[in-house]
N, C-alpha and C positions, 0 to 999 in steps of 0.2 A: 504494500500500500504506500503512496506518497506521501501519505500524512507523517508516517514512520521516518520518511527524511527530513521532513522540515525540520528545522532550528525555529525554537519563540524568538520573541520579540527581543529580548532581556540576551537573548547569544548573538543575535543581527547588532545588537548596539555595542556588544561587548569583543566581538571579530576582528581581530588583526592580528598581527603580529609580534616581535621583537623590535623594539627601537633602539636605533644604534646612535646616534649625533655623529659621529663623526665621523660615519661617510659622506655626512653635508660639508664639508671643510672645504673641498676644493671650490662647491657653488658659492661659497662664502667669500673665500678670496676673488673670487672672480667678478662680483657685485661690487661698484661702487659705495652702494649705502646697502649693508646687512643687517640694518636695523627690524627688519621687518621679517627676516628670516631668522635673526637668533631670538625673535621675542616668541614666534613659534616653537622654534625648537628647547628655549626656554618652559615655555609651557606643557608640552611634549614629555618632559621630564621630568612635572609635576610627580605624573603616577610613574615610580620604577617599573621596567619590563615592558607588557607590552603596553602597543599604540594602540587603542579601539577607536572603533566609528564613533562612540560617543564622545571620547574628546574633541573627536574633525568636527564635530556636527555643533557642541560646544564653542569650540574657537569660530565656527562660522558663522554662529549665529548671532556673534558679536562683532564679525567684525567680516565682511564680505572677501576682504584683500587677504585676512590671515586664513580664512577657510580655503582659499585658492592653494595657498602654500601649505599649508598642513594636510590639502587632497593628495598631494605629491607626497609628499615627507610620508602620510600614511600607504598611501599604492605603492610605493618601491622601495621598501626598506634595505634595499640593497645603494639605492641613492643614483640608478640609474636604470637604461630602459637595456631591455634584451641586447647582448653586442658588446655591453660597456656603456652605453653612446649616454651623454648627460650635460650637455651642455644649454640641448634646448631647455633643462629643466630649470638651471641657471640666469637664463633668459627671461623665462617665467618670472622667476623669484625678484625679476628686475624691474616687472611690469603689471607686478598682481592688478593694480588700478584699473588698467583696461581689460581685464578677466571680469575683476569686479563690477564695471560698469556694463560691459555685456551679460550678465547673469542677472544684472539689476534688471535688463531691456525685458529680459525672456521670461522672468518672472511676472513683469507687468503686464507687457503683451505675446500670451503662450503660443508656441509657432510648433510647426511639427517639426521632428524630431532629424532628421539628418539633417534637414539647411542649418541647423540651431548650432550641431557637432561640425558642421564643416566652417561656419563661420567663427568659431570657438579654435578649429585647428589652426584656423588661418592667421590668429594672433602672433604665433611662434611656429616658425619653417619648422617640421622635425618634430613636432607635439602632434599625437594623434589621436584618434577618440578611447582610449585605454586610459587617458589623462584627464582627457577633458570631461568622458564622462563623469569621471569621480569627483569634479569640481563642482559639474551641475545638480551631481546628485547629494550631494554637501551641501549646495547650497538650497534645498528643498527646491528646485525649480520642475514643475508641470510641464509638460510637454501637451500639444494636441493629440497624442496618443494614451499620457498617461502620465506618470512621475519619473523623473529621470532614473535612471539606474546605473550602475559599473556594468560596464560590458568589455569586456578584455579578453585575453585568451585563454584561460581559466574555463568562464563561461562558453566561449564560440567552444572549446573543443566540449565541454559536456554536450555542447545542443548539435552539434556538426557530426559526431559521434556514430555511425550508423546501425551500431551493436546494442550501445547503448539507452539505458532506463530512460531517457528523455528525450531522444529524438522525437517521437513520436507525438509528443505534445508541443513541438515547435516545427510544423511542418511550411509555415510559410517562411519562419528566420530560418530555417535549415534549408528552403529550395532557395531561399537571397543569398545565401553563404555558399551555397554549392560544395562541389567535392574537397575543393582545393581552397578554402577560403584565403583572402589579399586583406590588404588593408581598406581598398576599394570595396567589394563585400560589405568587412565589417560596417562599414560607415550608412553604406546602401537599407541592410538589414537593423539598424539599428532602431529606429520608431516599429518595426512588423515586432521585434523583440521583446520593447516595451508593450506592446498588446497582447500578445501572447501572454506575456508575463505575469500581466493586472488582468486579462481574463480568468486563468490558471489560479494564481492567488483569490480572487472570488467567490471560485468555484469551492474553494478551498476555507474558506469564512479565515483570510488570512494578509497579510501585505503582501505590495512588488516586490519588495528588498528582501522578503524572506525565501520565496523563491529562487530570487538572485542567488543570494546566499548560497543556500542550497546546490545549484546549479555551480557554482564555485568550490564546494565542497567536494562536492563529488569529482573534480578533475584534480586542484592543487595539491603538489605535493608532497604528502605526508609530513607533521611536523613543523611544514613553515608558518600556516596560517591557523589559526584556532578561535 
């Protein structure tokens, strides 16, 4: 039964990892002004161990600019993207303002779901919707399909999966994602996932983010994420 995988509410908030500070060191020296990044990673360091969703959600619900930066610091605890590559993260950390003010837009006026992630990548070359969705979804923003969610490759490989417990309840993000999913895909099936999602969860007398979750659970692994 699906119910048997869900995660409550109380593990969707409590979900993250290990937090390390000083893989952030190199984005630090590389910023002009780190004022805005050590005050996150100062807060970050509030609770020892791990980083949960409820501190990002926390920090962003105070302050739009640190919820940008602590979306990042919580999604990649390694302190960079698949490669090494981390620079665009950097870049970020140097312009949370105009993250912030386009989260502000989409929250006012709710647009559907990939123009929203492509004009969000397009802030920083090299920032892709693995990023950005955790920003939006940080920052409670709706989408015309539904509430934003993380959608990374954690989740595409649960739902892409074709063996797998969950293909079959994402059969339109799974025909957008195709055999081979791109980065182009991800971004395509992005809003069909959020429906999916907040359908699925419904059905279920439960939230998007728990299925997320869920869906995350079931691929990452072992050990990193809890």
């Amino acid at each position: 039964m699906l119910e048997a995988k869900l995660p409550t509410h109380d593990e969707v908030l409590d979900f993250g990892s290990a937090h390390n500070p000083l893989v952030w060191r190199k984005h630090r020296e590389f910023l002009t002004d780190p004022s805005k990044l050590d005050a996150v990673l100062t807060a970050c360091r509030a609770t020892p161990g791990k980083l949960s969703r409820r501190q990002v959600f926390a920090l962003a619900d105070a302050s739009r600019e640190e919820g940008v930066i602590a979306a990042i610091v919580w999604g990649f605890p390694r302190g960079s993207m698949p490669g090494g590559k981390w620079l665009g993260f950097a870049e970020a950390f140097g312009k949370p303002d105009a993250f912030g003010e386009a989260l502000r837009g989409l929250k006012a006026n709710p647009s559907a779901a990939t123009p929203a992630i492509v004009g969000l990548n397009s802030l920083v070359p090299g920032l892709g919707f693995a990023t950005t969705t955790k920003m939006a979804y940080f920052a409670r923003v709706t989408f015309q399909e539904g509430p934003a969610l993380v959608f990374d490759a954690n989740v595409i490989k649960a739902i892409a999966d074709p063996g797998g417990a969950w293909a079959r309840l994402f059969p339109k993000t799974r025909a957008l994602l195709g055999p081979r999913p791109t980065h182009a895909h991800g971004v395509l099936s992005y809003g069909s996932f959020i429906e999916e999602a907040s359908a699925l969860a419904a059905r279920h007398d439960t939230a998007a983010d728990v299925i997320e979750v869920a869906l995350f659970r079931s691929a990452a692994r072992p050990g990193t994420w809890s």
